[in-house]
C-alpha positions as CSV (number, residue, x, y, z in Angstrom):
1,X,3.8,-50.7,18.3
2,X,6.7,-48.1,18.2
3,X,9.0,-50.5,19.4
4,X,8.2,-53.1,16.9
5,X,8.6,-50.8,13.8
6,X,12.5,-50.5,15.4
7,X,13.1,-54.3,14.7
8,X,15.3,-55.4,11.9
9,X,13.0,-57.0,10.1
10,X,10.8,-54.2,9.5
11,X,13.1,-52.1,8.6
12,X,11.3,-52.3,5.0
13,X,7.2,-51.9,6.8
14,X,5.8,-48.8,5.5
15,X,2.8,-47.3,7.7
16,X,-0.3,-46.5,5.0
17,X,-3.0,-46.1,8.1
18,X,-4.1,-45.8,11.3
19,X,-1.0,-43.3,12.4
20,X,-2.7,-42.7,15.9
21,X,-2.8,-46.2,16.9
22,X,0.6,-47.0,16.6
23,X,1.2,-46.0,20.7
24,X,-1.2,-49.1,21.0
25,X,0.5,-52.0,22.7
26,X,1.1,-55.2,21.0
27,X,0.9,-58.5,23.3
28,X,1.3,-61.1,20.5
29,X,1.5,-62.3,17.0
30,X,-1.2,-64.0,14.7
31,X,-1.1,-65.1,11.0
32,X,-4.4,-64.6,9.0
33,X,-4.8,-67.8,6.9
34,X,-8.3,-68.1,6.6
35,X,-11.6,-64.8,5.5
36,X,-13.3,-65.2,8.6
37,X,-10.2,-64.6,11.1
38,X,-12.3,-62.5,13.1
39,X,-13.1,-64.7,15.9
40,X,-9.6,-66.1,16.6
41,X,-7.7,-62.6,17.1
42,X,-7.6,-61.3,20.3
43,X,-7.0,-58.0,22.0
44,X,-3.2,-56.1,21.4
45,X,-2.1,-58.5,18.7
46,X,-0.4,-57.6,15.8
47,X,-2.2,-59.4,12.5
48,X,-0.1,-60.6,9.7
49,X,-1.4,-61.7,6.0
50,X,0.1,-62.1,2.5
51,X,-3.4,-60.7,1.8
52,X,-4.7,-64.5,-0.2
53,X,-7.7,-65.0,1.9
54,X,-8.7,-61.3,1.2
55,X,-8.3,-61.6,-2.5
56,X,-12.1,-61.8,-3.5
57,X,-13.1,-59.1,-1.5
58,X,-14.5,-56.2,-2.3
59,X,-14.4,-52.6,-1.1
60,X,-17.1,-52.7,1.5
61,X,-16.1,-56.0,2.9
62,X,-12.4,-54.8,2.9
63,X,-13.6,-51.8,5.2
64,X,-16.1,-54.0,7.3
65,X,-13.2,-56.4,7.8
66,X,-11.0,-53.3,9.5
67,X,-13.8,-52.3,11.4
68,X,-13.8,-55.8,12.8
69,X,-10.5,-56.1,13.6
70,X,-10.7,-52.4,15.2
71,X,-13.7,-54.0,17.5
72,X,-11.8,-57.1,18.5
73,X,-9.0,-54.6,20.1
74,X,-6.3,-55.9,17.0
75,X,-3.2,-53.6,17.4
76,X,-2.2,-53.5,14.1
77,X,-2.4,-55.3,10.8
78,X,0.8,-56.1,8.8
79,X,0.2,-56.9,4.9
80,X,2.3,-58.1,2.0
81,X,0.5,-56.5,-0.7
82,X,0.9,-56.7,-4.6
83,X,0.6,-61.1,-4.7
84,X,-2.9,-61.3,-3.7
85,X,-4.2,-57.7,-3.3
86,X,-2.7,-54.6,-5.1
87,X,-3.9,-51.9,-2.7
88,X,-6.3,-51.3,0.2
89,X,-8.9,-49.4,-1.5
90,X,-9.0,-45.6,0.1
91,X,-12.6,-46.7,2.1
92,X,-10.6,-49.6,4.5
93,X,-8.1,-47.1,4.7
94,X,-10.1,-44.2,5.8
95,X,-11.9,-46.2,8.6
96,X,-8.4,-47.4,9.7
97,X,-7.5,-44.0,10.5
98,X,-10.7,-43.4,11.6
99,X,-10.1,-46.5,14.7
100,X,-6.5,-45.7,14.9
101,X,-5.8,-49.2,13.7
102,X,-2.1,-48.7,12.5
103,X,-2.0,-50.9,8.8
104,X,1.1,-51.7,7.5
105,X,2.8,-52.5,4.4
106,X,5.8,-55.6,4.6
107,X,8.4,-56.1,1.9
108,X,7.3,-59.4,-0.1
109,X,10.5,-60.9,1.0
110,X,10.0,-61.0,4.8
111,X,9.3,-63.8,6.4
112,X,6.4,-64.1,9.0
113,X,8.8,-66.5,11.2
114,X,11.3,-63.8,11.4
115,X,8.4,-61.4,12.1
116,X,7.1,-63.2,15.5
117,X,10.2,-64.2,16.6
118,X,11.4,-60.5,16.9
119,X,8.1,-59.0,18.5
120,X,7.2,-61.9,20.6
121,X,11.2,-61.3,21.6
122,X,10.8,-57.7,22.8
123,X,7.5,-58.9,24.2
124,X,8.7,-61.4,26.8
125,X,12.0,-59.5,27.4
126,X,8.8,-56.1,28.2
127,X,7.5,-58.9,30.6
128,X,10.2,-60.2,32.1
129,X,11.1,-56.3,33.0
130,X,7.3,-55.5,34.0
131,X,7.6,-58.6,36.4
132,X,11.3,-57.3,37.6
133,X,9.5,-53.5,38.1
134,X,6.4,-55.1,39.9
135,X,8.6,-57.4,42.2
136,X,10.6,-54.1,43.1
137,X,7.9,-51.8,43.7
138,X,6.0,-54.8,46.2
139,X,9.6,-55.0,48.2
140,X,9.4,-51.7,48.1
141,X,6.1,-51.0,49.8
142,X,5.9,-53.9,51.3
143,X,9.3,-52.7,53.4
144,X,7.5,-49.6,54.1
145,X,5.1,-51.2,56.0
146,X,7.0,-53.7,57.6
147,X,9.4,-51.2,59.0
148,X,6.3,-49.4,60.7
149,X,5.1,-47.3,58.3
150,X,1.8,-46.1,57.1
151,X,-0.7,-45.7,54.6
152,X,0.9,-41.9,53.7
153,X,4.2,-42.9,53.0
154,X,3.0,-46.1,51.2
155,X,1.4,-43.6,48.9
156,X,4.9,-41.7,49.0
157,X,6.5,-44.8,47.6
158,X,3.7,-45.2,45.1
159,X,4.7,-41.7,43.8
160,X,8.1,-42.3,43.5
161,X,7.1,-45.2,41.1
162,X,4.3,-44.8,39.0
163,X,2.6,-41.2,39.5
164,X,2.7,-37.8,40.3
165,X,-0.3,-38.0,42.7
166,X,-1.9,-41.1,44.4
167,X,-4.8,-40.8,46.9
168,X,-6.0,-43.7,49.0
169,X,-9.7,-43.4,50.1
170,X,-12.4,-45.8,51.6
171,X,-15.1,-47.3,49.7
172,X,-17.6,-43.9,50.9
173,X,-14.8,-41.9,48.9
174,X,-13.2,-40.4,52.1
175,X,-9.2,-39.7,51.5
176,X,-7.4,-42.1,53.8
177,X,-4.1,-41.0,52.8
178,X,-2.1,-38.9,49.7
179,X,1.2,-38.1,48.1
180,X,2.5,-36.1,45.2
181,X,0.9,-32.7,43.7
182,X,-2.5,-32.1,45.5
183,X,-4.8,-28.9,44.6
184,X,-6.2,-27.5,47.8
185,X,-9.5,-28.3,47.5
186,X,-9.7,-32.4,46.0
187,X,-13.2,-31.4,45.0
188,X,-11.1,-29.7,42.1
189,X,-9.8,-32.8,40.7
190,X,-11.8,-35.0,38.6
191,X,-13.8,-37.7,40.0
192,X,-14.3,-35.8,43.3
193,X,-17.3,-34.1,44.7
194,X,-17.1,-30.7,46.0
195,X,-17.0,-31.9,49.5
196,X,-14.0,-33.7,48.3
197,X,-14.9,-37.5,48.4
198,X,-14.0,-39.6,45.8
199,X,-17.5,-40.5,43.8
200,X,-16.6,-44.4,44.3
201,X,-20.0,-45.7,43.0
202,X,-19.4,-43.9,39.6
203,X,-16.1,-43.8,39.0
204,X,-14.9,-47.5,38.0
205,X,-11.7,-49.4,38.8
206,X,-9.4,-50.7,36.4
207,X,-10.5,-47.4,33.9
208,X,-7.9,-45.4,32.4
209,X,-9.3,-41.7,31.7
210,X,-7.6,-38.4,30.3
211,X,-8.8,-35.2,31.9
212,X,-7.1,-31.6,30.3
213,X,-3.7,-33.2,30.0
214,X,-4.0,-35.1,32.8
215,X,-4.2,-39.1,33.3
216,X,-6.0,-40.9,36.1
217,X,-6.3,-44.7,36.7
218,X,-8.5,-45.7,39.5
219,X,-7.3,-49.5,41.0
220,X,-9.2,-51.5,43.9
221,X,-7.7,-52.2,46.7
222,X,-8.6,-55.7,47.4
223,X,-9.3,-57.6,51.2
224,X,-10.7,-60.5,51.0
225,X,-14.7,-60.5,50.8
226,X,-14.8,-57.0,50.2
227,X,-12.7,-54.1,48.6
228,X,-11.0,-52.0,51.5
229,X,-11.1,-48.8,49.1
230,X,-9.3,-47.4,46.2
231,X,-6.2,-46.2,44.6
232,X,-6.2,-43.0,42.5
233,X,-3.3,-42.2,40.0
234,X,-2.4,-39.0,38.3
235,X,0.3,-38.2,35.7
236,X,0.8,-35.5,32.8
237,X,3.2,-37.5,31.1
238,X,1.3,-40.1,29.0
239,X,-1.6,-42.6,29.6
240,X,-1.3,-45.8,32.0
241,X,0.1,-48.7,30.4
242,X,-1.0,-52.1,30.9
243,X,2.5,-52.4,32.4
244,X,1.6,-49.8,34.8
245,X,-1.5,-51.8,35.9
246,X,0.7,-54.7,36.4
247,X,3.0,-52.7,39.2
248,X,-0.6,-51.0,40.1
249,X,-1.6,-54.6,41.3
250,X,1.3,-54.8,43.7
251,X,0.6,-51.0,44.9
252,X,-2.9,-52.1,45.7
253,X,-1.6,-55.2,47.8
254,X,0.9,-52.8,49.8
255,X,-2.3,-50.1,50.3
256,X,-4.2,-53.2,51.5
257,X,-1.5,-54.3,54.3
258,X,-1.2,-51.0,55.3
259,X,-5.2,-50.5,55.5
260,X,-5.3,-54.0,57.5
261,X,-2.5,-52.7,59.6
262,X,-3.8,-49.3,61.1
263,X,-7.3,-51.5,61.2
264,X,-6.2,-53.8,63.5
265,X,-4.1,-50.6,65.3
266,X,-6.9,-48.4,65.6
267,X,-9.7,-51.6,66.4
268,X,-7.7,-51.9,69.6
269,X,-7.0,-47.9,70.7
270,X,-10.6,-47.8,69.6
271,X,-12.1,-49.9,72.1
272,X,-10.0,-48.8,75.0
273,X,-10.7,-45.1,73.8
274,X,-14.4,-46.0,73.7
275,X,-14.5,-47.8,77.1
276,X,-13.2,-45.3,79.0
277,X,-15.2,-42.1,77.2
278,X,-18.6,-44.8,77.9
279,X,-17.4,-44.6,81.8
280,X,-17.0,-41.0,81.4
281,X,-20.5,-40.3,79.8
282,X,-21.9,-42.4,82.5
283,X,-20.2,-41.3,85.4
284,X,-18.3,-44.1,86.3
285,X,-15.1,-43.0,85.1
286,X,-13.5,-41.1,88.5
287,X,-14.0,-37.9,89.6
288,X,-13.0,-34.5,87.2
289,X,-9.6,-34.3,87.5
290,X,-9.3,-38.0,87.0
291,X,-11.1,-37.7,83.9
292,X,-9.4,-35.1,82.3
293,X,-5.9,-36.3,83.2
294,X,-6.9,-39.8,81.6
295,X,-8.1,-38.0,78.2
296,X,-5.1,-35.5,78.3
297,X,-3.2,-38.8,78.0
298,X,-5.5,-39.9,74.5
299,X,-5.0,-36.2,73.2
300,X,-7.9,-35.2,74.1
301,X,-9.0,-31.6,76.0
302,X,-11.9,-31.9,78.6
303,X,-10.6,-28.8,80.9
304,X,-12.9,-26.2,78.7
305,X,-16.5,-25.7,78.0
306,X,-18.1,-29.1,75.6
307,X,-20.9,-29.8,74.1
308,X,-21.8,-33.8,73.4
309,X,-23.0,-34.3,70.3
310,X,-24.5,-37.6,69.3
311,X,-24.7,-39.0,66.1
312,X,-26.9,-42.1,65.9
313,X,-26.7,-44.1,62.2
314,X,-29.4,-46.3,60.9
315,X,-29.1,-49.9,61.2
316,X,-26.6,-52.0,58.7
317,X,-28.4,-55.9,58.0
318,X,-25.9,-58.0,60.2
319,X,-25.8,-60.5,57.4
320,X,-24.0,-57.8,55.3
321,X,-19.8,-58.2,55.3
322,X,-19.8,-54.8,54.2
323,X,-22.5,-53.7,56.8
324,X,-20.0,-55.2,59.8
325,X,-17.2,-52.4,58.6
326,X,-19.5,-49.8,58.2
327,X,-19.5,-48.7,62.1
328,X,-16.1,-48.4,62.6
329,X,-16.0,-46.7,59.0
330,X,-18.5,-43.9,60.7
331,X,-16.6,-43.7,63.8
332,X,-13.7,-43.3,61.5
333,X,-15.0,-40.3,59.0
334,X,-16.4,-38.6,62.4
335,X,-13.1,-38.7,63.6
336,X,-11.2,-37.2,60.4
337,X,-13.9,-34.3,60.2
338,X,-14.2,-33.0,63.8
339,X,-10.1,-33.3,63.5
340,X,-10.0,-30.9,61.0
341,X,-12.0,-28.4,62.9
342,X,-11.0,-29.2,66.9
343,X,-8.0,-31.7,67.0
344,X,-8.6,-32.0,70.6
345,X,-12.4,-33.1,70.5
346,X,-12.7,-36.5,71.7
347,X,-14.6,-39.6,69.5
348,X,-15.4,-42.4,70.1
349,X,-17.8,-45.1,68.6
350,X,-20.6,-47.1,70.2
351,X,-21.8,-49.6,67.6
352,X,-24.4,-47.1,65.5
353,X,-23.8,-44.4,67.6
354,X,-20.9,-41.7,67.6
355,X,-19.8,-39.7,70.3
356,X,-18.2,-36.0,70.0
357,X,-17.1,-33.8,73.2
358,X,-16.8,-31.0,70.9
359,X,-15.1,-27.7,72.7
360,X,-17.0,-24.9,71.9
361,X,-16.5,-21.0,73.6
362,X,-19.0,-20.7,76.7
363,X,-20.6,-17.7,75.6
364,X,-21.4,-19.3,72.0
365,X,-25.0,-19.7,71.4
366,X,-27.1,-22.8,70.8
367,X,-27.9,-21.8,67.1
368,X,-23.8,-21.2,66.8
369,X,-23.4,-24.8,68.3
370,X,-25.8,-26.0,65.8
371,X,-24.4,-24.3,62.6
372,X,-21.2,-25.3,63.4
373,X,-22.4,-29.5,63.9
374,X,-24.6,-29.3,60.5
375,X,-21.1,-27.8,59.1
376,X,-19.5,-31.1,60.8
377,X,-22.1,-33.7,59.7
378,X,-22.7,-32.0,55.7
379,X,-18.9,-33.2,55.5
380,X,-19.8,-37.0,56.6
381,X,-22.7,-37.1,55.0
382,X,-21.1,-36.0,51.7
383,X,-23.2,-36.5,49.1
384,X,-24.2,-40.0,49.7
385,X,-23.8,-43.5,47.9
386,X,-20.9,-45.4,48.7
387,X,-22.0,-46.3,51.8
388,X,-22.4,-43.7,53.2
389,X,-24.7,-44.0,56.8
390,X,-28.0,-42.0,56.9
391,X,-27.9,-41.0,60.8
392,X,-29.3,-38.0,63.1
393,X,-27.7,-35.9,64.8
394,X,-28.1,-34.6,69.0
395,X,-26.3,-32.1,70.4
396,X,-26.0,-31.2,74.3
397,X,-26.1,-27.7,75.7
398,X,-22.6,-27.1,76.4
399,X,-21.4,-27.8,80.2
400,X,-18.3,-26.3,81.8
401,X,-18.2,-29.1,84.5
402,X,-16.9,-32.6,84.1
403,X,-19.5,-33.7,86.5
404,X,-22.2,-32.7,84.3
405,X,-21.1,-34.8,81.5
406,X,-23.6,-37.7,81.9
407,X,-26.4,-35.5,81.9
408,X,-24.9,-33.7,78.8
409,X,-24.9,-36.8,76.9
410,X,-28.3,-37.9,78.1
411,X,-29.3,-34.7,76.6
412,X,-28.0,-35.2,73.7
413,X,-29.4,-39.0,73.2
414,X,-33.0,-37.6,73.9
415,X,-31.8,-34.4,70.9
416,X,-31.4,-37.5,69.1
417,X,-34.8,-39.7,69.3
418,X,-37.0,-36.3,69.4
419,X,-35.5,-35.1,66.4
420,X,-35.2,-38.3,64.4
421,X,-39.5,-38.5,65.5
422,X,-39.8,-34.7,64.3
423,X,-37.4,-34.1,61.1
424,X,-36.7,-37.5,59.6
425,X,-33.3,-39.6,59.6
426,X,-31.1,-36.8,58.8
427,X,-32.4,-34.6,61.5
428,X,-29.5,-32.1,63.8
429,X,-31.2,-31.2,66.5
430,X,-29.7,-29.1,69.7
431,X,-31.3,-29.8,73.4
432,X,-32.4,-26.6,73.5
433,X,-34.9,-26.6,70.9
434,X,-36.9,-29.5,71.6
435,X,-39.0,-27.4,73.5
436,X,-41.7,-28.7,74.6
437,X,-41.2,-31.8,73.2
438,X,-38.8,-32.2,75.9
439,X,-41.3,-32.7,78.0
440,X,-43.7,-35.3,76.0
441,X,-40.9,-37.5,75.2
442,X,-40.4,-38.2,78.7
443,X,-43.9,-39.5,79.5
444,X,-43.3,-43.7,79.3
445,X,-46.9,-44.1,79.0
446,X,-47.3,-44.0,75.5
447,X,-50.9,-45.4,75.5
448,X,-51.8,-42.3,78.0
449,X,-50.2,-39.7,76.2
450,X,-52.1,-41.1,72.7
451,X,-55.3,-41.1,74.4
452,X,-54.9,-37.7,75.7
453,X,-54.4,-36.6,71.6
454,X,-57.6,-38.5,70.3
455,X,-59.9,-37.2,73.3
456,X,-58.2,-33.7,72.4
457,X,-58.6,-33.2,69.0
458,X,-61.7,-35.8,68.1
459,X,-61.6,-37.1,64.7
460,X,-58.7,-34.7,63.2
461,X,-56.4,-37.3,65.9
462,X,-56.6,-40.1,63.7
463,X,-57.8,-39.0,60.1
464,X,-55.0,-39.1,57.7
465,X,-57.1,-37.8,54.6
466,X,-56.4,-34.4,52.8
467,X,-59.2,-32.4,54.2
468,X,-58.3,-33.4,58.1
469,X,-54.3,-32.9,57.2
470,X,-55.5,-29.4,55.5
471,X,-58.1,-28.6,59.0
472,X,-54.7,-29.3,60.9
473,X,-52.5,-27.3,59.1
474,X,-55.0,-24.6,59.7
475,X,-55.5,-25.0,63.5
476,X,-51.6,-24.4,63.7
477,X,-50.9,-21.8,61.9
478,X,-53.9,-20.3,63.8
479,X,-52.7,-21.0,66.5
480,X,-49.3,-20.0,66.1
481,X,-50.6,-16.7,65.0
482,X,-52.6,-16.1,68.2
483,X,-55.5,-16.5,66.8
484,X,-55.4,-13.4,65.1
485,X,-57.1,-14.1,61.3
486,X,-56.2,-11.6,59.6
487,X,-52.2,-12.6,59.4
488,X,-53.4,-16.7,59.5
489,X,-55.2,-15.8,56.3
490,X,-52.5,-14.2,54.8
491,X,-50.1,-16.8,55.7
492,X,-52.1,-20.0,54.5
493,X,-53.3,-17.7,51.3
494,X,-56.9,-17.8,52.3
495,X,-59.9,-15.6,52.0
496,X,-61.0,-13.8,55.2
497,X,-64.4,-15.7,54.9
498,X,-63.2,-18.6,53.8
499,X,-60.4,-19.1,56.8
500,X,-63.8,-17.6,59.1
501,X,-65.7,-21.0,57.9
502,X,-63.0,-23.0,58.9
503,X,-62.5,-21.8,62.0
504,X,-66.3,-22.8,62.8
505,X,-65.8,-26.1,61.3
506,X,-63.1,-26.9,63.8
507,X,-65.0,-25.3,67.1
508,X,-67.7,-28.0,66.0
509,X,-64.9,-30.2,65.8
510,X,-63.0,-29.2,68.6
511,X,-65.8,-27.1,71.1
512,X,-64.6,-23.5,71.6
513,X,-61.5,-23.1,71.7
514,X,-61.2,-19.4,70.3
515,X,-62.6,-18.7,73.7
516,X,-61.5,-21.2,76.3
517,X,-57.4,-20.7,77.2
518,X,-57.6,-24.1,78.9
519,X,-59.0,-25.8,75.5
520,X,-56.7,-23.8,73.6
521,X,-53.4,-24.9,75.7
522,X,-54.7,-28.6,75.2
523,X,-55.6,-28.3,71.7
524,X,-51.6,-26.5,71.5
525,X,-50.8,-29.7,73.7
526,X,-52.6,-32.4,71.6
527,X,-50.8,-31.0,68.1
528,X,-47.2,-31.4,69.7
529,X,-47.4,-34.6,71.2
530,X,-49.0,-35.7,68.0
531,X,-46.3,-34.5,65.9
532,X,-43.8,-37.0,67.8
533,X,-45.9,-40.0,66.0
534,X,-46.8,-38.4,63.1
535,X,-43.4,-36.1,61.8
């Protein structure tokens, strides 16, 4: 609107309202001829009336008639006052400052044709040069990536253009790639989490937002069926325009080839990566040496001590077309994590199923090991939504061999089922502290083991009501206390008697246990291998 108030022929336009609207942008021109104009304008166009059809209205519908055009996205509103209207009363004007609807005053002896033809002039010339910038900025990007380059300096080319920072990230938020001014933690810019993911599934494409000073326009980057992620852009000096989101369309398109690019890159390293760690985990690879010359060769460093940590991802529906991308977007955010933290780990991905050989000091400990995988899979996890995989996680206990990598990552598949049975979908669980469970996962006969349950502990098996989940509960912590009463009543906040009465109920229950080891271990027996049916 700035620009138009330089023309000639409003040399003469006085500005009586609406001073903060007049950065809007104005797209074309309309003539009011008629009261009820409101559902011709459209959005960004400059309004112009000699003021007749307004000439029986009154003071309210003056002001509801500003609020209208305010709602319809009107840039500005250009009147010849004096013939038809004398003045706007101070109402209409006060809501016009109130939208930042700039109103102006023309001379009476202007003439509307004059009027269009000089904005709609510096209109097409803006779009002519908007097209011009757009083409460039596509030749530009487009070049990069045709000449071999990637998604970073794509962004690079971005900043040189239209931002001071631009982040690329996938449609879970992850950061792909990033140019320009960067905090150190991304969790301190707006729209990120503190894990530093993009919050994709709240922050909405196409939306122009002001943060402390700070601009940020979030863009899709488009492929096909489904978006491939998104493009964030930061600048301090002044909002997005919708010529910006013009060039910000051709940015996209370049983010998109470049996405598609490394896709189709990393699709095919992936599977050759993935087919020879497979032969490695099952032994089929070659002997040691072999095996650690061939990963030396990937970038990977198998001549120290590993652990093999599993993480296994629920299933995606099939008939999904974002589903299909969401393994390779797993293997791909494993990948970036464990990079940041051992660049010479090796991944790989097994259609729901990631593989880490994680190198980890000898002498660490298995809780160490652990910490340092919930650390890993926290980060992957992130906060969720997005699409973001629910999975659980196994690790191995760590092996200083080559040879005993197969029964390292057997160990770390059973870590796996055991702890998904025990802890839920999210569960990290290390080899180590299955404990016994070890053991009752690996009897096949299922039928045998649950018959060995129900003739154990009777009724309390089977029963799923509150008093037989509140005898169990009991019977543990008993249990796990040695069977001393005293500390089991403290611990379940009974009464001495009361936890005495209980104890009775289950030896009716269960026979003697409090007296008969064998019992006892079976009863200890039953409760575990119950636990991996009933988590």
């Amino acid at each position: 609107m700035t620009e138009v108030l330089e023309l000639p022929v409003m040399r003469g336009a006085t500005v009586i309202a609406g001073r903060d609207g007049l950065d809007a942008w104005v797209s074309s021109v309309n003539v009011m001829e008629v009261p009820d104009v409101l559902p011709w304008v459209r959005p960004h166009e400059m309004l112009l009336t000699t003021g007749y059809p307004l000439r029986s209205h009154d003071a309210d519908d003056l002001t509801s008639w500003i609020g209208g055009l305010a709602d319809h996205g009107v840039s500005a509103v250009a009147l010849k006052l004096a013939r038809y209207v004398e003045e706007l009363p101070a109402a209409a004007l006060a809501e016009a400052d109130r939208r930042g609807l700039a109103v102006l005053t023309l001379p009476g002896d202007v003439s509307f044709d004059d009027v269009i033809n000089q904005v709609l002039t510096v209109v097409i010339n803006r779009r002519a040069d908007t097209l011009a910038r757009a083409e460039q900025v596509l030749q530009d990007l487009v070049g990069v990536v045709i000449a071999g380059g990637d998604l970073d300096q794509v962004c690079q080319g971005v900043v040189r253009h239209l931002a001071r920072t631009a982040i690329v990230t996938t449609m879970d938020g992850r950061v792909l790639a990033s140019a320009g001014e960067l905090p150190e933690r991304l969790g301190e810019l707006p729209g990120f989490d503190p894990t530093g993911r993009f919050v994709v599934e709240t922050e909405l494409p196409g939306v122009s937002a002001e943060f402390d000073g700070q601009h940020r326009l979030v863009a899709r980057v488009p492929g096909g069926r489904a978006d491939l992620g998104r493009l964030v852009l930061m600048r301090e000096d002044g909002a997005f325009t919708a010529e910006d989101n013009h060039v910000v369309g051709q940015a996209t398109t370049a983010a998109a080839l470049a996405i598609t690019k490394h896709q189709a890159i990393a699709a095919v390293e992936g599977k050759y990566r993935g087919d020879f760690l497979r032969d490695a985990l099952l032994g089929r690879a070659g002997d040691a040496d072999r095996v650690a010359a061939h990963a030396a060769d990937l970038g990977w460093d198998l001549r120290r001590p590993l652990a093999v940590v599993v993480a296994e991802a629920e299933e995606a529906p099939a008939e999904d077309a974002v589903a299909r991308t969401l393994p390779e977007r797993f293997r791909a955010a494993w990948e970036r994590v464990v990079g940041t933290d051992d660049h010479a780990a090796a991944v790989a991905g097994f259609s729901q199923e990631v593989v880490v050989l994680l190198g980890v000091p000898a002498e660490l400990e298995p809780a160490g090991v652990t910490e340092r995988v919930v650390q890993m899979a926290a980060q992957v996890h992130g906060r969720g939504g997005g699409g973001r995989r629910t999975f659980a996680t196994g690790i191995s206990r760590t092996i200083t061999d080559l040879a005993d990598l197969p029964r390292a990552y057997a160990e770390a598949r059973k870590a796996v089922q055991v702890g998904r049975r025990l802890h839920g979908e999210r569960a990290i669980t290390h080899f180590d502290a299955l404990g016994v469970f070890r053991l009752l996962s690996q009897v096949e006969d299922r039928a045998e083991l649950a018959s060995f349950v129900a003739e154990t502990l009777g009724p309390l098996a089977a029963d799923t009501s509150e008093e037989a989940e509140d005898l169990r509960t009991t019977l543990t912590v008993l249990l796990d206390n040695n069977l001393n009463v005293a500390s089991t009543a403290r611990s379940l906040h009974f009464h001495y008697n009361s936890l005495r009465y209980r104890i009775g109920k289950l030896e009716r229950i269960l026979g003697p246990f409090t007296t008969d080891p064998r019992l006892r271990f079976a009863i200890m027996l039953a409760l575990q291998a119950r636990q991996l049916d009933h988590p």
